[in-house]
N, CA, C and O atoms as a Tripos MOL2 file, in Angstrom:
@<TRIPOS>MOLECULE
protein
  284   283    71     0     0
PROTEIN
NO_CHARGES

@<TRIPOS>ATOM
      1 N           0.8400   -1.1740    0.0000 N.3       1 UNK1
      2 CA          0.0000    0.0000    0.0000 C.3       1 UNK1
      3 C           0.8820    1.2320    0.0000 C.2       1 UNK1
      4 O           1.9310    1.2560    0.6440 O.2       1 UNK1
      5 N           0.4040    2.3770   -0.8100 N.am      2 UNK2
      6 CA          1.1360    4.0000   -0.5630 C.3       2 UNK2
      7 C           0.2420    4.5710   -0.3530 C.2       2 UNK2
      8 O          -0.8660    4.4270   -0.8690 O.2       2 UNK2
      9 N           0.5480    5.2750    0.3930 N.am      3 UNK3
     10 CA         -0.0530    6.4300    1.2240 C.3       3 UNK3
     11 C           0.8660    7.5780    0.8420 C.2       3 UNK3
     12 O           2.0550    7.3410    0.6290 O.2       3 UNK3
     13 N           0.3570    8.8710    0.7380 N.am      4 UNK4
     14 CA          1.3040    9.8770    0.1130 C.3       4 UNK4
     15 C           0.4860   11.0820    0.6070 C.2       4 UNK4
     16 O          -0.5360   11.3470   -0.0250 O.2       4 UNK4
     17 N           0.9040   12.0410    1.9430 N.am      5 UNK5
     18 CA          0.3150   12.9050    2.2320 C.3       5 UNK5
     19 C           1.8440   14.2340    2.1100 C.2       5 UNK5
     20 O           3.0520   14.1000    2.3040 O.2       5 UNK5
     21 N           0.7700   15.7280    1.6010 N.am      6 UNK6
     22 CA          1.2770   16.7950    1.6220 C.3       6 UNK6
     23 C           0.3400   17.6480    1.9440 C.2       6 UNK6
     24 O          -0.8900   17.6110    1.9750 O.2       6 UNK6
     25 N           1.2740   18.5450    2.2150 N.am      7 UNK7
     26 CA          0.7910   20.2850    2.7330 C.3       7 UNK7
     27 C           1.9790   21.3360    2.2290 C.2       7 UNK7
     28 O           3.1690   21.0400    2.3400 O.2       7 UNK7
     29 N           1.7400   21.9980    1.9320 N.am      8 UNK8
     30 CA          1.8450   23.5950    1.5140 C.3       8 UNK8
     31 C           1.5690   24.5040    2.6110 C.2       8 UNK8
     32 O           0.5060   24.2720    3.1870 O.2       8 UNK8
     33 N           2.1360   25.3110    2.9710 N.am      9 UNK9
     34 CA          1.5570   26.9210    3.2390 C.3       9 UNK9
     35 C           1.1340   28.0570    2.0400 C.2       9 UNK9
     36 O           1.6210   28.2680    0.9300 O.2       9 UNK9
     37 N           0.4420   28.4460    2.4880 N.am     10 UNK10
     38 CA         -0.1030   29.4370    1.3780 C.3      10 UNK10
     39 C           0.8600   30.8420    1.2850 C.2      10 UNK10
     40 O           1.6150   31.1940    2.1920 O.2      10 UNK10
     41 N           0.7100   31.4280    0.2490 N.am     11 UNK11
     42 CA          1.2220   32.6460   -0.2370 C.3      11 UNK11
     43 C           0.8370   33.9160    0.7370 C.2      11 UNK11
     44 O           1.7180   34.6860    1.1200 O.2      11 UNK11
     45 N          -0.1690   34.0350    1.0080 N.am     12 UNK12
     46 CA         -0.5290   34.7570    2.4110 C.3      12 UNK12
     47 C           0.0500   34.5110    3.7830 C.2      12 UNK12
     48 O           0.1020   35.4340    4.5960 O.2      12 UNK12
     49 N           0.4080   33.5160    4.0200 N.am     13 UNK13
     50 CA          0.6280   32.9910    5.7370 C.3      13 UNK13
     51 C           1.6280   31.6660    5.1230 C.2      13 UNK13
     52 O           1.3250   30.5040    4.8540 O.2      13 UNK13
     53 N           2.7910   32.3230    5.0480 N.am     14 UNK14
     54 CA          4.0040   30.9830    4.5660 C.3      14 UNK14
     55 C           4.5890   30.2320    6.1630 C.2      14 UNK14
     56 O           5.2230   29.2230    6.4710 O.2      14 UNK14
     57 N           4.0480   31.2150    6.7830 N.am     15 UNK15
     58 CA          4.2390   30.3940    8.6510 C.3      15 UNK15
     59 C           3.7820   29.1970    8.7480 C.2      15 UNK15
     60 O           4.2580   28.1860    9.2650 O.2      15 UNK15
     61 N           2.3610   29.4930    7.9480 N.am     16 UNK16
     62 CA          1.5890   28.0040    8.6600 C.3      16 UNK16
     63 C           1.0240   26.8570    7.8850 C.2      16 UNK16
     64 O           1.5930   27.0080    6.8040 O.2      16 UNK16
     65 N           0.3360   25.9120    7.7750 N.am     17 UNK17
     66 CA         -0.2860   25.3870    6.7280 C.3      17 UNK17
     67 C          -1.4880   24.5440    7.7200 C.2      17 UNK17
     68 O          -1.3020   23.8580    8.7250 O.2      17 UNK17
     69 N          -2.9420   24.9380    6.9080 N.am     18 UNK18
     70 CA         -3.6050   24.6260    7.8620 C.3      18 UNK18
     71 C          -4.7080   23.5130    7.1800 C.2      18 UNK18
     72 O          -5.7750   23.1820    7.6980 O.2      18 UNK18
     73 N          -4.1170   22.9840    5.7690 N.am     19 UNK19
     74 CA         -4.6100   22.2040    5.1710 C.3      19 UNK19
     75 C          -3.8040   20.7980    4.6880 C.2      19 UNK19
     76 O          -2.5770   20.7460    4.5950 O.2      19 UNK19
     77 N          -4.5450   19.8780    4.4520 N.am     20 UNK20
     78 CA         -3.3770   18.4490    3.8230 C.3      20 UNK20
     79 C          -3.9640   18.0560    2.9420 C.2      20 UNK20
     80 O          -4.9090   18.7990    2.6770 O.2      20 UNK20
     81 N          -3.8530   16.9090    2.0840 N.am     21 UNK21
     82 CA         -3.7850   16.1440    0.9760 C.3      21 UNK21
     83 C          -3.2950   14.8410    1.1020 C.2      21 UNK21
     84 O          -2.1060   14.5790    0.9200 O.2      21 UNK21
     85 N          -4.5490   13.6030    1.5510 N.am     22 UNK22
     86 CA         -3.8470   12.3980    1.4140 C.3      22 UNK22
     87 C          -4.1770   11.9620    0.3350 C.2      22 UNK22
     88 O          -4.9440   12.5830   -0.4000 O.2      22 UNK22
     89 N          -3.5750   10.6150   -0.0230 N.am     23 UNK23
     90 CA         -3.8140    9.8020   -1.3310 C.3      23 UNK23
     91 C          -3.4770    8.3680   -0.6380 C.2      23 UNK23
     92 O          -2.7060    8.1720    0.3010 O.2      23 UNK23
     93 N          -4.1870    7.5050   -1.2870 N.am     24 UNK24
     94 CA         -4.2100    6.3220   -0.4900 C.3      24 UNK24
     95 C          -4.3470    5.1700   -1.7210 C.2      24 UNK24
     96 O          -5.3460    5.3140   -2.4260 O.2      24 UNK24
     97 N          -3.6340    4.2730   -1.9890 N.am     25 UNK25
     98 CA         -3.9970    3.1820   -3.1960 C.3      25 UNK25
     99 C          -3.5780    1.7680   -2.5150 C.2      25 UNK25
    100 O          -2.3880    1.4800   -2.3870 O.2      25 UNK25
    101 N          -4.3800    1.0990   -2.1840 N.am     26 UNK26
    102 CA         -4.4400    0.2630   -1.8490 C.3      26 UNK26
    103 C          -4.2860   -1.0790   -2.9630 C.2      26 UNK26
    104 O          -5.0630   -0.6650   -3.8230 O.2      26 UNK26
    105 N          -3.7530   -2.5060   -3.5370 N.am     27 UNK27
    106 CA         -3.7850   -2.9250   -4.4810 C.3      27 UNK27
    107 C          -5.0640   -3.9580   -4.1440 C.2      27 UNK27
    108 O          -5.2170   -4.7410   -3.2060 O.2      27 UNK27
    109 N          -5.9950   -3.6110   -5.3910 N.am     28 UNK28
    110 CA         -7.1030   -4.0150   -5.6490 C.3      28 UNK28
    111 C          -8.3620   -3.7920   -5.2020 C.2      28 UNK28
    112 O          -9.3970   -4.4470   -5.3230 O.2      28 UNK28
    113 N          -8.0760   -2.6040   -4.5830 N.am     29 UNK29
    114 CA         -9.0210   -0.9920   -3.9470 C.3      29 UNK29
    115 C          -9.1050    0.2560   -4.7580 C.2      29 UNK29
    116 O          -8.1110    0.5230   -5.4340 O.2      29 UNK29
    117 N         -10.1430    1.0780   -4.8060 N.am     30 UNK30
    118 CA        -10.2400    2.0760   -5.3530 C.3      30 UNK30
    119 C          -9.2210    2.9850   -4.3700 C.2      30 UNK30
    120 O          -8.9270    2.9160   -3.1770 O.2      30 UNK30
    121 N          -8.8370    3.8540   -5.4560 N.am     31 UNK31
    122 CA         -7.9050    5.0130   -4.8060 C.3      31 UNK31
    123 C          -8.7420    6.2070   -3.7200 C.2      31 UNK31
    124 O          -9.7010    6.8850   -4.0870 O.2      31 UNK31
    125 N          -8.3540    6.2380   -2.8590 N.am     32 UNK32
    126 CA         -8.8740    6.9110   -1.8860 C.3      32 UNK32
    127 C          -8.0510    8.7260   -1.9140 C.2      32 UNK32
    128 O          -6.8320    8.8910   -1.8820 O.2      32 UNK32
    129 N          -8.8030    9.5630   -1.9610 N.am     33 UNK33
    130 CA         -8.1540   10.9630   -2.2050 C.3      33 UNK33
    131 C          -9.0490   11.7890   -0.9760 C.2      33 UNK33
    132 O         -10.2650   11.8320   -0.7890 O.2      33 UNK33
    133 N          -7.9440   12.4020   -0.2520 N.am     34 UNK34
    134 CA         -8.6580   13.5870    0.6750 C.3      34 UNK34
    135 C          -7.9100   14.5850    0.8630 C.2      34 UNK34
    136 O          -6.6830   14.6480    0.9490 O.2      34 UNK34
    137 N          -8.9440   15.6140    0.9440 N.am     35 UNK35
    138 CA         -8.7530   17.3670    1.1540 C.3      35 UNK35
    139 C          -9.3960   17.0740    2.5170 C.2      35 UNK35
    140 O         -10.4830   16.5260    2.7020 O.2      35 UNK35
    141 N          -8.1070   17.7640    3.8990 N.am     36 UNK36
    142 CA         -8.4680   18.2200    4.5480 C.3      36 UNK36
    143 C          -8.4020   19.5440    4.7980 C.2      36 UNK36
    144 O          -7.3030   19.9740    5.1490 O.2      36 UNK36
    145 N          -9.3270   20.3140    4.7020 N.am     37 UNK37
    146 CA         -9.4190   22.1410    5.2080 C.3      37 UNK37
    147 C          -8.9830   22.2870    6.7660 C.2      37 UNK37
    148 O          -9.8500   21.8990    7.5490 O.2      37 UNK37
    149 N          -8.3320   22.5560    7.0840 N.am     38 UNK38
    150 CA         -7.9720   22.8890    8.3880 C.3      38 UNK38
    151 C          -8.7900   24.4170    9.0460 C.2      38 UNK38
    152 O          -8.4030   24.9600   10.0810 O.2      38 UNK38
    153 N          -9.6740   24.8030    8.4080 N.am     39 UNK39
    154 CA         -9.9740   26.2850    9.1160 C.3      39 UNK39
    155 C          -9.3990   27.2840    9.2970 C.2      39 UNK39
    156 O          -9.6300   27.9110   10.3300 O.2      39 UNK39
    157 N          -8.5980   27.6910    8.4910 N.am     40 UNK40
    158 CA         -7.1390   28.5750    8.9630 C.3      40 UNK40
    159 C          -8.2680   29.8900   10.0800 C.2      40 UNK40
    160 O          -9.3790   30.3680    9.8530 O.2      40 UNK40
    161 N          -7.3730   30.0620   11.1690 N.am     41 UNK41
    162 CA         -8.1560   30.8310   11.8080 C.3      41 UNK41
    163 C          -8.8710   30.8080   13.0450 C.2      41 UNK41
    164 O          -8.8750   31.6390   13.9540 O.2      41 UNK41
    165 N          -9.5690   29.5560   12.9140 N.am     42 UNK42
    166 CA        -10.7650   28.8860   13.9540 C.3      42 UNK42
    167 C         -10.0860   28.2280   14.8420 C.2      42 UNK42
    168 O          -9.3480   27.3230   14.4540 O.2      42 UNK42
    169 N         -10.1790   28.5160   16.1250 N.am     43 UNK43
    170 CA         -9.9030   27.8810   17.3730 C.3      43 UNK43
    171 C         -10.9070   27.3240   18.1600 C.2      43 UNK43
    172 O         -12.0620   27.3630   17.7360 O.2      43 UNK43
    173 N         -10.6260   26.7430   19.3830 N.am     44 UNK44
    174 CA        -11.2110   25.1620   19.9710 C.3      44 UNK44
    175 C         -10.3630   25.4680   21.1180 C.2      44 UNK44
    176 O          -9.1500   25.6470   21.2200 O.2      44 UNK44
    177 N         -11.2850   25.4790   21.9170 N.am     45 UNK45
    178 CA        -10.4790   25.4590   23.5600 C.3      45 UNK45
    179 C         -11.2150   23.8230   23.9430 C.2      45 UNK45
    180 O         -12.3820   23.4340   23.9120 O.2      45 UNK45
    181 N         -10.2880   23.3360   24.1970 N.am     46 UNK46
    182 CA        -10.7840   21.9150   25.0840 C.3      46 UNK46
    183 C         -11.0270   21.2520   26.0180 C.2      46 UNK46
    184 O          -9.9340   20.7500   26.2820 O.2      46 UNK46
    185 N         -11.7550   20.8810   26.7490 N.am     47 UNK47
    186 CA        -12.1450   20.7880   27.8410 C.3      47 UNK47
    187 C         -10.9140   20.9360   29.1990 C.2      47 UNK47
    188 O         -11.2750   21.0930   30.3660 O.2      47 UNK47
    189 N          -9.5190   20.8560   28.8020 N.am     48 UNK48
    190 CA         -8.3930   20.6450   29.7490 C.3      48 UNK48
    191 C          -7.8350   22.4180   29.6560 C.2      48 UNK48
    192 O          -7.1320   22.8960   30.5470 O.2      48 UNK48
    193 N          -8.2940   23.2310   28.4290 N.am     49 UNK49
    194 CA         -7.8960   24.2580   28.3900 C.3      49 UNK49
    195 C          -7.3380   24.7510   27.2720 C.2      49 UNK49
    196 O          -7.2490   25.8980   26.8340 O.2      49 UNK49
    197 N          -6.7490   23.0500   26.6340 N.am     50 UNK50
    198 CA         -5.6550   23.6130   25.7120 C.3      50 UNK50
    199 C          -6.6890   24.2050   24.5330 C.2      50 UNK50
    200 O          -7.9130   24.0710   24.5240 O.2      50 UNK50
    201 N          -5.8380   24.9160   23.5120 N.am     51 UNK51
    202 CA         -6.4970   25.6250   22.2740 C.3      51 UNK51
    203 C          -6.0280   24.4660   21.1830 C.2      51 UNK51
    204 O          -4.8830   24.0280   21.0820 O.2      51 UNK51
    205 N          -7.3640   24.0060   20.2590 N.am     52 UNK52
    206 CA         -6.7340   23.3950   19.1170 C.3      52 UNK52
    207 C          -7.2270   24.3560   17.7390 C.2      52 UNK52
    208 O          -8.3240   24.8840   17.5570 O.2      52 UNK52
    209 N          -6.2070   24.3730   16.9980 N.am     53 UNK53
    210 CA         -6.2550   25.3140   16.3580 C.3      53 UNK53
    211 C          -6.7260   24.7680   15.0710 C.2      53 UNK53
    212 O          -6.9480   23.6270   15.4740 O.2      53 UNK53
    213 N          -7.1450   24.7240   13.4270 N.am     54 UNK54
    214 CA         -7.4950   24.2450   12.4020 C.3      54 UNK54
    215 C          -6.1080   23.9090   11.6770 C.2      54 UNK54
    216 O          -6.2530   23.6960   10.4740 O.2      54 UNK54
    217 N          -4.4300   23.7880   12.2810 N.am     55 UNK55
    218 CA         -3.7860   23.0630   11.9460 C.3      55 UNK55
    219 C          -3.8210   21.9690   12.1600 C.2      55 UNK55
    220 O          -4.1490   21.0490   11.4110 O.2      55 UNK55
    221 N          -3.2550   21.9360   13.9330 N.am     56 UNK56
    222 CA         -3.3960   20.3020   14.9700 C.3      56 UNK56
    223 C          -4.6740   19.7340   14.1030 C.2      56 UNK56
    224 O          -4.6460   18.7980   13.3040 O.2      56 UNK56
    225 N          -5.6260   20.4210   14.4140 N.am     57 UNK57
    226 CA         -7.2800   19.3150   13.5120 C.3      57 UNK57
    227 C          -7.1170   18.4050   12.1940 C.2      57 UNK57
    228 O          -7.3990   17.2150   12.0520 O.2      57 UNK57
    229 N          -6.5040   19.4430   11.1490 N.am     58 UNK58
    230 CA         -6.1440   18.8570   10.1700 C.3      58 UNK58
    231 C          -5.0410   18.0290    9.9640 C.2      58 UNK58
    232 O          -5.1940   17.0610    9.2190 O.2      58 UNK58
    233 N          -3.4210   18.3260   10.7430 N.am     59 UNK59
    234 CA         -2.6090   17.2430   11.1770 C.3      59 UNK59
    235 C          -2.7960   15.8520   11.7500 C.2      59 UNK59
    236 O          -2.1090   14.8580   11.5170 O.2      59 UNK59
    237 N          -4.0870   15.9880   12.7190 N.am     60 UNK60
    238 CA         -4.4240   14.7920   13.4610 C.3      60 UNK60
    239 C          -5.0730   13.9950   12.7840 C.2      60 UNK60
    240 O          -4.7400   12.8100   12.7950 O.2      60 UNK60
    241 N          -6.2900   14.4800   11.9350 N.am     61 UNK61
    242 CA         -7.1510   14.1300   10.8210 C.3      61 UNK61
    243 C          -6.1720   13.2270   10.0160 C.2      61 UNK61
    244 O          -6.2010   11.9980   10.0820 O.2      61 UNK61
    245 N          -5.1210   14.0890    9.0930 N.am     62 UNK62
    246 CA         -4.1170   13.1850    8.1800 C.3      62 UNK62
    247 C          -3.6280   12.0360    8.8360 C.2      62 UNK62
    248 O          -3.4490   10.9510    8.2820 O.2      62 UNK62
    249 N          -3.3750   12.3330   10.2360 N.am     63 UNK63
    250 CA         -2.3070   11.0440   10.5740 C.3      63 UNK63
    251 C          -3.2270    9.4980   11.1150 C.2      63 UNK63
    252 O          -2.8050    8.3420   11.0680 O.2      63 UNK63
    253 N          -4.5850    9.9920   11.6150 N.am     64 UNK64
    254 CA         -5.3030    9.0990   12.0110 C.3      64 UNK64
    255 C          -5.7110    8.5540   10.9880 C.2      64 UNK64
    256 O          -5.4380    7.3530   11.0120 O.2      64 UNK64
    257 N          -6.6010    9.0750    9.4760 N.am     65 UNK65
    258 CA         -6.6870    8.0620    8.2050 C.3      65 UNK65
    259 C          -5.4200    7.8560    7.6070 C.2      65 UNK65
    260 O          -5.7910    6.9080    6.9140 O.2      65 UNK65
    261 N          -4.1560    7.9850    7.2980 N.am     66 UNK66
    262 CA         -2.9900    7.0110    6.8600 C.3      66 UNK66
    263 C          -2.7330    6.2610    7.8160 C.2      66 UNK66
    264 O          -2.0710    5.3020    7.4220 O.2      66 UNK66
    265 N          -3.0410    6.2180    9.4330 N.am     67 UNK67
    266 CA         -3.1670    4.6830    9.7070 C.3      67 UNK67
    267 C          -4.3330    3.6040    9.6280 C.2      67 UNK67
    268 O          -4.4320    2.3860    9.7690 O.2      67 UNK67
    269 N          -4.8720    4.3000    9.4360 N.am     68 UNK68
    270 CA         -6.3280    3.1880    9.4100 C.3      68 UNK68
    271 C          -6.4610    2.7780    7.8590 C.2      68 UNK68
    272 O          -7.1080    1.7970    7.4900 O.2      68 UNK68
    273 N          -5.7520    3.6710    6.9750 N.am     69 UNK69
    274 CA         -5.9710    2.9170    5.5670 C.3      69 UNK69
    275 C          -4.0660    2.4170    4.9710 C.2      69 UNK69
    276 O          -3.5710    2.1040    3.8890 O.2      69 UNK69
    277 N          -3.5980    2.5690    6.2200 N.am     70 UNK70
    278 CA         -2.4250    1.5880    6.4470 C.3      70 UNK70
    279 C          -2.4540    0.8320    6.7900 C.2      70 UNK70
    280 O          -1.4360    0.1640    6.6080 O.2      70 UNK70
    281 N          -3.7550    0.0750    7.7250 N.am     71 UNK71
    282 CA         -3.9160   -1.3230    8.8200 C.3      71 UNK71
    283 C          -4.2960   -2.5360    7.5350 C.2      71 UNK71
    284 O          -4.4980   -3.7120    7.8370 O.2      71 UNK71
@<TRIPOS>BOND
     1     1     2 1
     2     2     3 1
     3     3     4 2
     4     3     5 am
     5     5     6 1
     6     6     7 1
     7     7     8 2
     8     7     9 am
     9     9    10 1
    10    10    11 1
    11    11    12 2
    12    11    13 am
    13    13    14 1
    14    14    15 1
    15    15    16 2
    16    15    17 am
    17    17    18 1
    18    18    19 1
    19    19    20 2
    20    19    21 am
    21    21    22 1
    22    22    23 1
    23    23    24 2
    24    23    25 am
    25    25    26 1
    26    26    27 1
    27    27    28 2
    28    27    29 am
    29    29    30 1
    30    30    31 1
    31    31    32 2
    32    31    33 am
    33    33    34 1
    34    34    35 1
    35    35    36 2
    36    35    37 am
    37    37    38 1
    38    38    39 1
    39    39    40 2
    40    39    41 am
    41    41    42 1
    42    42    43 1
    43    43    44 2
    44    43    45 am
    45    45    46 1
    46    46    47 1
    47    47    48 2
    48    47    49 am
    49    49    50 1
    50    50    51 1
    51    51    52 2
    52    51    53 am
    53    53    54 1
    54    54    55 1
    55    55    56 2
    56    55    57 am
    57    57    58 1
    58    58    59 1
    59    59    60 2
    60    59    61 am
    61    61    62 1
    62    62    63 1
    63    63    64 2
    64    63    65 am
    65    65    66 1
    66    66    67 1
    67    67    68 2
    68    67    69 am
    69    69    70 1
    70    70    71 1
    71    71    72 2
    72    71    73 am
    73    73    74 1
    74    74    75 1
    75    75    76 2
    76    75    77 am
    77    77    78 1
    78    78    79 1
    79    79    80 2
    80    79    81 am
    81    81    82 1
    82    82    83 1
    83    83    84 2
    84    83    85 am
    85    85    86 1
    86    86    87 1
    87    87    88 2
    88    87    89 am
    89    89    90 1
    90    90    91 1
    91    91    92 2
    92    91    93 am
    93    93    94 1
    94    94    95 1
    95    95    96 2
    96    95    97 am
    97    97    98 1
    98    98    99 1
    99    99   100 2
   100    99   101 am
   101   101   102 1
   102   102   103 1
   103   103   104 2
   104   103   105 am
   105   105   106 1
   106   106   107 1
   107   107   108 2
   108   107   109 am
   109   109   110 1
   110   110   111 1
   111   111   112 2
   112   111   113 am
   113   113   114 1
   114   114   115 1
   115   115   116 2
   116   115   117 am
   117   117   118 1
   118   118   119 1
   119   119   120 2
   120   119   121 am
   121   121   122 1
   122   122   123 1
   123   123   124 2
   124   123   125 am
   125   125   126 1
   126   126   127 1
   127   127   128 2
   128   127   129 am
   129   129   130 1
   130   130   131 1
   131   131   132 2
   132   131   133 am
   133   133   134 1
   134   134   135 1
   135   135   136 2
   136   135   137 am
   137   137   138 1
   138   138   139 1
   139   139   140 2
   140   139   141 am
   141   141   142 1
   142   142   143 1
   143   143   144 2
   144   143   145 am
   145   145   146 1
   146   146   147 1
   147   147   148 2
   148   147   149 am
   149   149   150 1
   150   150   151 1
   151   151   152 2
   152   151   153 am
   153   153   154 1
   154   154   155 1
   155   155   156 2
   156   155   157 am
   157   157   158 1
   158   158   159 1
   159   159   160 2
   160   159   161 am
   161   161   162 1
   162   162   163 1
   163   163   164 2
   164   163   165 am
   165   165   166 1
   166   166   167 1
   167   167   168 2
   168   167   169 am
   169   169   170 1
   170   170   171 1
   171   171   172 2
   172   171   173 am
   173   173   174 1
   174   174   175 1
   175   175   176 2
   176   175   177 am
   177   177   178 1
   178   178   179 1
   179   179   180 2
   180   179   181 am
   181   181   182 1
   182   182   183 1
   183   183   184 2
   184   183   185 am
   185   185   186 1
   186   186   187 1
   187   187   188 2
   188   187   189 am
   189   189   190 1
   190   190   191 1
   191   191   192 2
   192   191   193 am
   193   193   194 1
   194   194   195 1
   195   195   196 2
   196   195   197 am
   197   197   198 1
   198   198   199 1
   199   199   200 2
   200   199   201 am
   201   201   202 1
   202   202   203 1
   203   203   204 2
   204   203   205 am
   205   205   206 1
   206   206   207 1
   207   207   208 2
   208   207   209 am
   209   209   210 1
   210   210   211 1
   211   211   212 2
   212   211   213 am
   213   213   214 1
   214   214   215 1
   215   215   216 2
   216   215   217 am
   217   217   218 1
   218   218   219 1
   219   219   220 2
   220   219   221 am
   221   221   222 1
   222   222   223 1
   223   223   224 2
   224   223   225 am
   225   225   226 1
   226   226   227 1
   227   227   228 2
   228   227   229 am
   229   229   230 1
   230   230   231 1
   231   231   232 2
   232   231   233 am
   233   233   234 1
   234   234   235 1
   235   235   236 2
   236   235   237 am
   237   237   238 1
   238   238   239 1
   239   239   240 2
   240   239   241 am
   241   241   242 1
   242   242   243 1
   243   243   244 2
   244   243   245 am
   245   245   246 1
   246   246   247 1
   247   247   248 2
   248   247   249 am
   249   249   250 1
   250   250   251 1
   251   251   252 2
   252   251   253 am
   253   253   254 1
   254   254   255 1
   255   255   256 2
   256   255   257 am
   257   257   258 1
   258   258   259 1
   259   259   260 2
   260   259   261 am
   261   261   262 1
   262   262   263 1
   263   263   264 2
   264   263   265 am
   265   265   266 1
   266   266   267 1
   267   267   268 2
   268   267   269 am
   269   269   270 1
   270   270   271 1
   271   271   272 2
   272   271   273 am
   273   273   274 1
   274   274   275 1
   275   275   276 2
   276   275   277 am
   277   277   278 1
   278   278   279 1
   279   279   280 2
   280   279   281 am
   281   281   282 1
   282   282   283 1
   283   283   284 2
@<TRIPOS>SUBSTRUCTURE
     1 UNK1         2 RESIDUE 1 A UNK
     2 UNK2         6 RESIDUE 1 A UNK
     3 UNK3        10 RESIDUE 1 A UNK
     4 UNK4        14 RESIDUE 1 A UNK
     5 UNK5        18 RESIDUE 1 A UNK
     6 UNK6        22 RESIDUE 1 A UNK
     7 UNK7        26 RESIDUE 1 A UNK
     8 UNK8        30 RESIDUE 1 A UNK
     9 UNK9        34 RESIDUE 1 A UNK
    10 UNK10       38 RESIDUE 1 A UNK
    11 UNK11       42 RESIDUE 1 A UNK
    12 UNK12       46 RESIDUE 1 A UNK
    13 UNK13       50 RESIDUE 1 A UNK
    14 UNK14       54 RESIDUE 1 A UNK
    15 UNK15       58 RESIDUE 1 A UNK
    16 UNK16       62 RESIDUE 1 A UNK
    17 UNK17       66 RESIDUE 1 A UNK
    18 UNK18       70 RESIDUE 1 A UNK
    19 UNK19       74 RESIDUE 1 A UNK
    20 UNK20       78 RESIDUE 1 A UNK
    21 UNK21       82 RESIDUE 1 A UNK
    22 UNK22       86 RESIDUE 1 A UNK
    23 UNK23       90 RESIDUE 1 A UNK
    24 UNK24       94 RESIDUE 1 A UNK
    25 UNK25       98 RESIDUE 1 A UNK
    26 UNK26      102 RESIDUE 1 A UNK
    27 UNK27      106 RESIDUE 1 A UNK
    28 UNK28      110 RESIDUE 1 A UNK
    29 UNK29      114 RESIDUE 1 A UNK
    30 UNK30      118 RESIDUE 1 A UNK
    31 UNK31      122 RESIDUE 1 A UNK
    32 UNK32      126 RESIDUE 1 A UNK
    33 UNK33      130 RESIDUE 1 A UNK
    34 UNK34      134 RESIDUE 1 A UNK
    35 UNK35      138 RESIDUE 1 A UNK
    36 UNK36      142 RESIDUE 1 A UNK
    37 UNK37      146 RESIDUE 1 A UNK
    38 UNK38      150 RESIDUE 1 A UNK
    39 UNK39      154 RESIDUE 1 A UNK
    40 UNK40      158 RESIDUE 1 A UNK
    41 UNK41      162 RESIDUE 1 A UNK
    42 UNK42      166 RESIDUE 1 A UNK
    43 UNK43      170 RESIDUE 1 A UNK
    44 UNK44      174 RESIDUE 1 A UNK
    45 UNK45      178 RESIDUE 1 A UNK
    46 UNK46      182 RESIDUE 1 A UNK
    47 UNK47      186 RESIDUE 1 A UNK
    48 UNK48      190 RESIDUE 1 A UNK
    49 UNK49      194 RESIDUE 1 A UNK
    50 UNK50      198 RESIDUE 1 A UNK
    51 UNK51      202 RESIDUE 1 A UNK
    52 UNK52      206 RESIDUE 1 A UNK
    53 UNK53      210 RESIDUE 1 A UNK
    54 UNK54      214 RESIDUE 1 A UNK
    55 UNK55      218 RESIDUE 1 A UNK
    56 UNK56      222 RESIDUE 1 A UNK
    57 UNK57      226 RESIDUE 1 A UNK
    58 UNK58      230 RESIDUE 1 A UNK
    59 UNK59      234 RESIDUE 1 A UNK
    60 UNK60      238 RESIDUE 1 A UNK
    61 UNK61      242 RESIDUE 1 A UNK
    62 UNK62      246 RESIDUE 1 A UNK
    63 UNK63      250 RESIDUE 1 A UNK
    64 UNK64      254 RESIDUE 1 A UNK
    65 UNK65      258 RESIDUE 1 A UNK
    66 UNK66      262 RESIDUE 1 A UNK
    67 UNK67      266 RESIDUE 1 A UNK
    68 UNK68      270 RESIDUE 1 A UNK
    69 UNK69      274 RESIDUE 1 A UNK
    70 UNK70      278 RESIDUE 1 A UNK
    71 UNK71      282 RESIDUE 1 A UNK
């Protein structure tokens, strides 16, 4: 199986990148393609305090489906 995730920062805000791009091909599976939008902007206070921001969301997002369509 390949799994092939990227991100960019944008031309506006080269600090941050608050979006990803997986790709997923499994052999003898349809190819799996995702846009995650991260929210650039939007914050999330969490019940412990911490702030999650629409990067962490979209980072966590990418890393939790390339393992589950890695298992």
């Amino acid at each position: 199986m390949m799994i092939y995730q990227y991100t960019q920062a944008s031309i506006d805000h080269p600090d941050r990148c608050e979006d990803a791009v997986l790709v997923s091909q499994a052999p003898g599976y349809a190819p799996v393609f995702v846009v995650i939008d991260g929210m650039g902007g939007h914050q999330h206070q969490l019940a412990d305090g911490e702030m999650l921001t629409g990067r962490e969301a979209a980072q966590f997002l990418s890393t939790v489906l390339a393992a589950e369509l890695g298992a």
